[in-house]
KEVOLUM-694492 format. One record per residue (C-alpha): residue number from 1; residue in one letter; chain; z, y, x. Coordinates in Angstrom, 3 decimals. Layout:
BEGIN
     n   res   chain          z          y          x
   NUM     A       A          Z          Y          X
...
This chain:
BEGIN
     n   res   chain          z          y          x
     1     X       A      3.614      6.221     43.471
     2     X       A      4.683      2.480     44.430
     3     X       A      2.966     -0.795     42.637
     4     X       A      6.817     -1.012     41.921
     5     X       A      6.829      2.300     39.971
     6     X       A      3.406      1.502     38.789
     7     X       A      4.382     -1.671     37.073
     8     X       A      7.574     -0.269     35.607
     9     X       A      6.110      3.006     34.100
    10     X       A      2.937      0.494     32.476
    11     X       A      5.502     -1.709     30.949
    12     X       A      7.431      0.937     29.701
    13     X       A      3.944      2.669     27.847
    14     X       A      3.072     -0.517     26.715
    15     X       A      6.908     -1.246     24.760
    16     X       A      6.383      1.925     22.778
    17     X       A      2.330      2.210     22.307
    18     X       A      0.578      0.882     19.827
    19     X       A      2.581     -0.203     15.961
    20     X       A      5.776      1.607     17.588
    21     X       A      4.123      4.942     18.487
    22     X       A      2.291      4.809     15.501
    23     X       A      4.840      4.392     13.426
    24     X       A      7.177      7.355     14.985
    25     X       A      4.022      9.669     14.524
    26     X       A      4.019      8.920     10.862
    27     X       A      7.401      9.238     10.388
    28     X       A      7.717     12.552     11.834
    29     X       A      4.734     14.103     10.578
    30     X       A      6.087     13.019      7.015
    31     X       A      9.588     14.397      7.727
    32     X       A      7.827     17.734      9.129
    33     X       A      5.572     18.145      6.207
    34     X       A      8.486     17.381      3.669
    35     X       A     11.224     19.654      5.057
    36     X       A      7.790     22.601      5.324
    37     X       A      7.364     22.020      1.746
    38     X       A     11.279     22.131      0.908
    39     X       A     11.992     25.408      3.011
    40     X       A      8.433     27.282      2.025
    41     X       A      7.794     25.973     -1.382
    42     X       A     11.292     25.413     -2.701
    43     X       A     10.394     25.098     -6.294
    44     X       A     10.589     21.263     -7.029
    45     X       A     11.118     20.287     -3.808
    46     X       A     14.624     20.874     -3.434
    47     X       A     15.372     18.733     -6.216
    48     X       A     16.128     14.795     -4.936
    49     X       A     14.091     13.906     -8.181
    50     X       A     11.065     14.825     -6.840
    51     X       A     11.565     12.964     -3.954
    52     X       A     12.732      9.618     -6.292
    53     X       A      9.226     10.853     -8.564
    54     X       A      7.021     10.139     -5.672
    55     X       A      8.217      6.572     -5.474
    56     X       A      8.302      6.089     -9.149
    57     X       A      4.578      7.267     -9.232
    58     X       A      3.432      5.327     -6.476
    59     X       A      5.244      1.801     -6.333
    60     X       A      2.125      0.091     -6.963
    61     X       A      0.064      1.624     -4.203
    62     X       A      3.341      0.779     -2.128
    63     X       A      3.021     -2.922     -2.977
    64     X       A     -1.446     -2.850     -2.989
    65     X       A     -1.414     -0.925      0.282
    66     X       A      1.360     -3.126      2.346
    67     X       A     -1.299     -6.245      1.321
    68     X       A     -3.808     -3.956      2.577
    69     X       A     -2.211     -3.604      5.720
    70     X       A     -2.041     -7.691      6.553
    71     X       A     -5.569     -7.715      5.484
    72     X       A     -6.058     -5.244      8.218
    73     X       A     -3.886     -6.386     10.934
    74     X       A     -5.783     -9.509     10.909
    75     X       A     -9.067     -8.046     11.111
    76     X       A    -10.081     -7.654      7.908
    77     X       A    -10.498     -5.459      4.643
    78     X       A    -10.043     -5.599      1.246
    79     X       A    -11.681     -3.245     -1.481
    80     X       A    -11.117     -4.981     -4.874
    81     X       A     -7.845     -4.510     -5.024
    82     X       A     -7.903     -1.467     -7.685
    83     X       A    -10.071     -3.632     -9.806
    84     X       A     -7.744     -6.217     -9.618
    85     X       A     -5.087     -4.266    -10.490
    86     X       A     -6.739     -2.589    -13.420
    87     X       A     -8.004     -6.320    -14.823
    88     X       A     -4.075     -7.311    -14.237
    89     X       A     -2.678     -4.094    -16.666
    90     X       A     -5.784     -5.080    -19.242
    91     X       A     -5.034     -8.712    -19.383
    92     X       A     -1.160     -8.582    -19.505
    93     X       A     -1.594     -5.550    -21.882
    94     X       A     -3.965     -7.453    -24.816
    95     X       A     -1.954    -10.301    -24.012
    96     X       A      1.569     -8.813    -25.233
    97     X       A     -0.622     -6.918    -27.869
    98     X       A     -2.626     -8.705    -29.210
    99     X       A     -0.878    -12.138    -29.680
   100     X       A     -0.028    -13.138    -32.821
   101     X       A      3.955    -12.766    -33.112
   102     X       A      3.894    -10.749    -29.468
   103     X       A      3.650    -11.872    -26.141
   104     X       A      6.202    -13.111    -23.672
   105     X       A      7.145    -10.903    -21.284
   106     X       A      7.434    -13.563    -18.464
   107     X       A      4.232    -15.174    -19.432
   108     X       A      2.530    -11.484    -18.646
   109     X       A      3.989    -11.881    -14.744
   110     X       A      2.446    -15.420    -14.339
   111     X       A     -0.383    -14.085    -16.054
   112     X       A     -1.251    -10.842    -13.588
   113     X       A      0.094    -13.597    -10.707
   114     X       A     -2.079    -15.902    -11.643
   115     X       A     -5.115    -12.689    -11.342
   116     X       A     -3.820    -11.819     -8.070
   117     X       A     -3.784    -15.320     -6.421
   118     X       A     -7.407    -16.318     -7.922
   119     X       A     -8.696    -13.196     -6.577
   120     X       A     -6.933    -13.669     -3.144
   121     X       A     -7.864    -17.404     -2.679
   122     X       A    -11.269    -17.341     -3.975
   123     X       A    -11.906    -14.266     -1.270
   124     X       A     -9.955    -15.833      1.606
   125     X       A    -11.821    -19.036      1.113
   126     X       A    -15.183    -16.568      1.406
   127     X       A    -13.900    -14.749      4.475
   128     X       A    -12.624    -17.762      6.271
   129     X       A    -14.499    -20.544      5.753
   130     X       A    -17.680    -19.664      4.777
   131     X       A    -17.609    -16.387      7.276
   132     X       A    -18.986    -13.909      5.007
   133     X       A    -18.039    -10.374      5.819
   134     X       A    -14.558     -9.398      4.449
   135     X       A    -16.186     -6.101      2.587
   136     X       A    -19.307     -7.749      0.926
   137     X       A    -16.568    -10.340     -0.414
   138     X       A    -14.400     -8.047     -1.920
   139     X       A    -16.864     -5.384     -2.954
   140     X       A    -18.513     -8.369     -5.176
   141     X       A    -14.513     -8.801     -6.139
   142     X       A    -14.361     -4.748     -6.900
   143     X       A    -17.140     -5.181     -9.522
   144     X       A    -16.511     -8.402    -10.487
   145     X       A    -12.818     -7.294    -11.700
   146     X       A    -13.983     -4.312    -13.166
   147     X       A    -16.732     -6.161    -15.251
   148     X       A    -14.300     -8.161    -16.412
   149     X       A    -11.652     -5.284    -17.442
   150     X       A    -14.069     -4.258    -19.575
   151     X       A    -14.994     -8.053    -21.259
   152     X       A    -11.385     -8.406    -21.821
   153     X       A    -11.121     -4.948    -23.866
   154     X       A    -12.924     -1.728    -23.744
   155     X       A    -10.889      0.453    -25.236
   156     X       A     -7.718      2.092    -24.075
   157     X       A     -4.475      1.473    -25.977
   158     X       A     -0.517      1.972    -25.336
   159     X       A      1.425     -1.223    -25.701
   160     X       A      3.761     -1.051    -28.164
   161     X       A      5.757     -4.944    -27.611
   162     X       A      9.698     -3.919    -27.699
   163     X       A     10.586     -6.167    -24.790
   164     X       A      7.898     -4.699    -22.606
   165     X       A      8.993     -0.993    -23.121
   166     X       A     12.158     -2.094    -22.992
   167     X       A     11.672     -3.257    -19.545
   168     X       A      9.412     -0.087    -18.749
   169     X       A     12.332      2.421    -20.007
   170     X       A     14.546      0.968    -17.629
   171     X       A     16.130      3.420    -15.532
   172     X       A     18.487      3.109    -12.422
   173     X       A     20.725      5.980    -11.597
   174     X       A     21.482      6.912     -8.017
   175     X       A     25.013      7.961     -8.084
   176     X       A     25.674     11.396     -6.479
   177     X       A     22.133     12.940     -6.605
   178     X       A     20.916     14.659     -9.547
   179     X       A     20.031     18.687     -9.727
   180     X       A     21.100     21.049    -12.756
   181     X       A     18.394     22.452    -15.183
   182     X       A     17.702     26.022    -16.299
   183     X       A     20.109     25.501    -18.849
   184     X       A     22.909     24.387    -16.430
   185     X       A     22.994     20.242    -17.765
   186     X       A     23.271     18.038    -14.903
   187     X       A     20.389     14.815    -14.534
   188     X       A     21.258     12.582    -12.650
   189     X       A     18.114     11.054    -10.400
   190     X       A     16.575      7.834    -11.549
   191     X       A     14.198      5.509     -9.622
   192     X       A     12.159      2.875    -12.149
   193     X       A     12.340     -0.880    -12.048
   194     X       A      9.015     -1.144     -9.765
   195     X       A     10.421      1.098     -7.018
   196     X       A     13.154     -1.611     -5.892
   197     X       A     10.262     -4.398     -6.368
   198     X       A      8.041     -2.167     -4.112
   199     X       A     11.047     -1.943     -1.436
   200     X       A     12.202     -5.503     -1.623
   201     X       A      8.192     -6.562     -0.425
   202     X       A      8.389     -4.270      2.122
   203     X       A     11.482     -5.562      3.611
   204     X       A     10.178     -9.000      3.219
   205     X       A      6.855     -8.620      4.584
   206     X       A      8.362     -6.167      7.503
   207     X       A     10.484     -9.270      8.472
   208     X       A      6.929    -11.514      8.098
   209     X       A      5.065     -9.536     10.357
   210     X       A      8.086     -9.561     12.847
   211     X       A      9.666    -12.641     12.781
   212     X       A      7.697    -15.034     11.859
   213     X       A      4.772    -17.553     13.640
   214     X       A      2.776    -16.447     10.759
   215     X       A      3.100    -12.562     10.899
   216     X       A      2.106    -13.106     14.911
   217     X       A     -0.445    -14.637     14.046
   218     X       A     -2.052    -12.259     11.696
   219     X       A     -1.323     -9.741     15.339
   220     X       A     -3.033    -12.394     17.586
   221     X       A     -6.086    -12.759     15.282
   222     X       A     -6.733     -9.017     14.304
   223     X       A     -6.428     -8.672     17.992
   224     X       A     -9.019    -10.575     19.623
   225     X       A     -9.540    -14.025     17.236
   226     X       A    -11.031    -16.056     20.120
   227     X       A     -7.600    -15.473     22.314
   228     X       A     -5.857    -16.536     19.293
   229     X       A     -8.245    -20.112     19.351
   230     X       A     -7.223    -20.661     22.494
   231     X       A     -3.342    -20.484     22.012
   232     X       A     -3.832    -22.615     19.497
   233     X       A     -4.137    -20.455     16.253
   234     X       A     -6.103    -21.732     13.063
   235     X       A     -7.859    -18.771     13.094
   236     X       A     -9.587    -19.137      9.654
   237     X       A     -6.177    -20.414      8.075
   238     X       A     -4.518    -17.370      9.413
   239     X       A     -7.717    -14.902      7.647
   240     X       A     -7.155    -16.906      4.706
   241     X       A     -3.276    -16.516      4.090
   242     X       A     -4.094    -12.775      4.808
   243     X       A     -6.305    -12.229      2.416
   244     X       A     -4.307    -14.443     -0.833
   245     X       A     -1.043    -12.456      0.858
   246     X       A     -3.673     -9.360     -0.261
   247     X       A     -4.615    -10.582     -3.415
   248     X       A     -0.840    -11.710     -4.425
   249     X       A      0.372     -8.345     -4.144
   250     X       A     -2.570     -7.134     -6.035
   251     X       A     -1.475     -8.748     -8.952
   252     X       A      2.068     -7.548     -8.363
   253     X       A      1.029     -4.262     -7.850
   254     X       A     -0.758     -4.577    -10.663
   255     X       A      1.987     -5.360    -12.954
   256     X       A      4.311     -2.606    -11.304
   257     X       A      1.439     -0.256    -12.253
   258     X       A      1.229     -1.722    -15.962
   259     X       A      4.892     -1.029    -15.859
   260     X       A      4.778      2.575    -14.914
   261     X       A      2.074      3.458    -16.950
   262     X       A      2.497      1.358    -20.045
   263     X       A     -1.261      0.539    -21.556
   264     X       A     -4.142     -0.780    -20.730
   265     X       A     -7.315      0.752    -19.614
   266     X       A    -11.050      0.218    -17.700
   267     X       A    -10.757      3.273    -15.617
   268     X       A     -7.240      2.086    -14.692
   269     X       A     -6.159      2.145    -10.614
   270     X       A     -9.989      3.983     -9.879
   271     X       A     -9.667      5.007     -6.505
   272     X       A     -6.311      2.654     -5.988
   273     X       A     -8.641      0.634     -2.553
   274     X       A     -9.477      3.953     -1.242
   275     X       A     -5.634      5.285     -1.475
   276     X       A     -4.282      1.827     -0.232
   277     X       A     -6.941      2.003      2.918
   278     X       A     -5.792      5.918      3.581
   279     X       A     -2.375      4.946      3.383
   280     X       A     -2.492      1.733      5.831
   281     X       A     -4.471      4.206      8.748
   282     X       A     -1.880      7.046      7.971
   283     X       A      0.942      4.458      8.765
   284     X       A     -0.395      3.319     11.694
   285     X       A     -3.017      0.398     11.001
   286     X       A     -5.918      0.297     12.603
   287     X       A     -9.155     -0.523     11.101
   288     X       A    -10.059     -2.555     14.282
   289     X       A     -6.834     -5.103     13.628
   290     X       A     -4.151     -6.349     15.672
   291     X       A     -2.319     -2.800     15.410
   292     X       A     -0.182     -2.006     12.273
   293     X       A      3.499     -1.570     10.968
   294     X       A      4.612     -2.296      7.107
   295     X       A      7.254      0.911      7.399
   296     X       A      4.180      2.601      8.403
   297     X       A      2.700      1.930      5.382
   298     X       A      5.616      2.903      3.523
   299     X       A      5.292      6.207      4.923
   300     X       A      1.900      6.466      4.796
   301     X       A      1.714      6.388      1.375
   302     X       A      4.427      9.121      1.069
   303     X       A      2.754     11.326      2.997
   304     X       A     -0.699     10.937      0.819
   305     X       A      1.625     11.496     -2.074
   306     X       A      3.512     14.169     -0.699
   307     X       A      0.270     16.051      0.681
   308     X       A     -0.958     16.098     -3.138
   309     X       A      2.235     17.526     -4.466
   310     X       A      1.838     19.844     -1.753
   311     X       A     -1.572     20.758     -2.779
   312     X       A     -0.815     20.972     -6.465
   313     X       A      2.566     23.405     -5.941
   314     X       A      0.364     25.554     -3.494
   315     X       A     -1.836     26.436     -6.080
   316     X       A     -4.598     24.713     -4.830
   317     X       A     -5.174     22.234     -8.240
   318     X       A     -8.341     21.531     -7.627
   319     X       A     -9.335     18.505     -7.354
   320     X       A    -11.579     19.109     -4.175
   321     X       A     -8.934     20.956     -1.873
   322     X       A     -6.709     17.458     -2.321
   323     X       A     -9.920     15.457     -0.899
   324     X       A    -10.240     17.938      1.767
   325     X       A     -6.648     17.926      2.642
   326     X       A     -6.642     13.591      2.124
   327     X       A     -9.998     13.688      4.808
   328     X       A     -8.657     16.272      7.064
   329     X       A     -5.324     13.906      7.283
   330     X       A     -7.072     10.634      7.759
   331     X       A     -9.655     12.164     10.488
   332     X       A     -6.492     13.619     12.639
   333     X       A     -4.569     10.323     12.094
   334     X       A     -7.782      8.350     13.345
   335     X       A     -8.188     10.968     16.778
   336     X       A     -4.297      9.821     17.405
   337     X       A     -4.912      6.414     16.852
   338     X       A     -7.753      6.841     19.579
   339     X       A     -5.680      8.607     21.809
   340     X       A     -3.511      6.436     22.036
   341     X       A     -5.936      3.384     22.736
   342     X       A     -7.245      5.561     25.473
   343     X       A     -3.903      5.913     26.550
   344     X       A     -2.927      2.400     26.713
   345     X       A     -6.487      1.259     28.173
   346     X       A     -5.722      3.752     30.812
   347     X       A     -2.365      2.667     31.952
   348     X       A     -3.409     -0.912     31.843
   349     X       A     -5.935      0.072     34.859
   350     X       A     -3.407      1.617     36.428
């Protein structure tokens, strides 16, 4: 084969390696696994609602792990995110609660904002300027928000303000898709209020990462941080914005989640870092930055999702099989991920 050939067939590996590959891999292994569970488990699965249930259930992780993913584009990582989250359904929950004469609703938002931004600033700054490493920052954020969860209130309650389960009753139909039940009445499918929040910041921060000076940026840095010096990058502005971009849609995700679930509670969002970390390597980010895809994401956390349900409706409740199944997942989506570095290193020689 010709330099010629050589140089065309590189180019060509190189257009669809990397976020692109990545990101087809996830999809299809998602579609695969969903249309398995439709034709072999049937049950719930053929109904659209269970789809629609899986987004209603995990909007926040949507919006916590697509923050994750910047964090981890750029190089970095961010573990205090389900603390922040739980300290953001506490506050906003003994703050519409526990107010004489009730709470405003819109005061709550600026409220778990206001969380979210503190976190991500305060961490950034940490990361950035002061070079600490990215996981002892935000492991002393993990306990930090939890500690304070607990300060704020310790024990679980329901929040009963109208407006706020007003808001959190809200249901939006999707015309033509519903199933019958046993009985033959037709429901119609539903999605909640924090699904179309999650999917409106994942369109936005899709078009970030791909449009944008910034979004190349947080590419250029996670890739190799002293190339990005040299073409004139702030590097440490860039690792900041990353990380308050992280701790902004902490505090969103947080209030989606106080949404969905309607109370507050210390053991609220356990496990949500872990989920949001699973779900950013299933969609195609990779933990050594500069490689990563917000649809990815998307689909990354719908295939942790859908792997549970899968789990649950096999039989297979316990709690154990679903870790196995989770670690089995992330270890095969880590082997492509090398493969595919390999891959690209290899063609590069060539």
């Amino acid at each position: 084969m010709d330099k010629k050939k050589l140089k065309v067939k590189g180019s060509i590996f190189n257009r669809i390696s990397d976020t692109n590959l990545l990101l087809c891999i996830t999809i299809v292994i998602f579609l695969l696994m969903y249309i398995s569970a439709v034709v072999f488990l049937g049950g719930g699965f053929k109904k659209p609602q269970m789809f629609f249930n899986i987004l209603n259930n995990e909007a926040p992780l949507i919006i916590t792990a697509c923050g994750m993913s910047i964090v981890m584009i750029s190089g970095g990582i961010d573990i205090s995110i389900g603390g922040v989250v739980a300290l953001v359904s506490m506050s906003c929950a003994v703050y519409l609660d526990k107010t004489p004469g009730g709470g405003n609703l819109w005061v709550s938002l600026l409220i778990a904002l206001a969380i979210g931004l503190l976190f991500g600033i305060v961490q950034g700054y940490l990361v950035s300027y002061c070079e600490i490493q990215p996981f002892i920052v935000t492991l002393a954020g993990m306990f930090f928000a939890r500690g304070m969860t607990t300060i704020v209130n310790t024990d679980p309650f329901n929040v009963e303000n109208s407006a706020f389960r007003k808001l959190k009753d809200t249901r939006i139909t999707i015309p033509k898709m519903g199933s019958y039940t046993k009985k033959g009445l037709y429901q119609a499918a539903y999605i909640e209020i924090g699904v179309v929040v999650a999917l409106v910041i994942v369109v936005v921060l899709f078009l970030v990462l791909r449009y944008t000076k910034l979004g190349r940026s947080f590419y250029a840095v996670g890739g190799n941080p002293q190339s990005a010096l040299m073409l004139g990058i702030n590097v440490k502005r860039t690792k900041f914005l990353s990380h308050v971009i992280c701790g902004l849609m902490a505090g969103i995700g947080g209030y989606v989640y106080f949404l969905h679930v309607g109370s507050g509670a210390p053991s609220h969002a356990t496990g949500m870092e872990m989920n949001a970390i699973a779900s950013s390597i299933i969609g195609g980010t990779m933990l050594t930055g500069g490689v990563g895809n917000i649809i990815g994401t998307l689909f990354g956390v719908l295939s942790l999702s859908s792997i549970q349900n899968i789990v649950s409706s096999a039989g297979l409740g316990q709690a154990w099989w679903t870790g196995i199944t989770i670690g089995a997942m992330l270890c095969l989506f880590l082997l492509i991920q090398s493969i595919v570095m390999w891959a690209k290193k290899r063609s590069l020689k060539a």
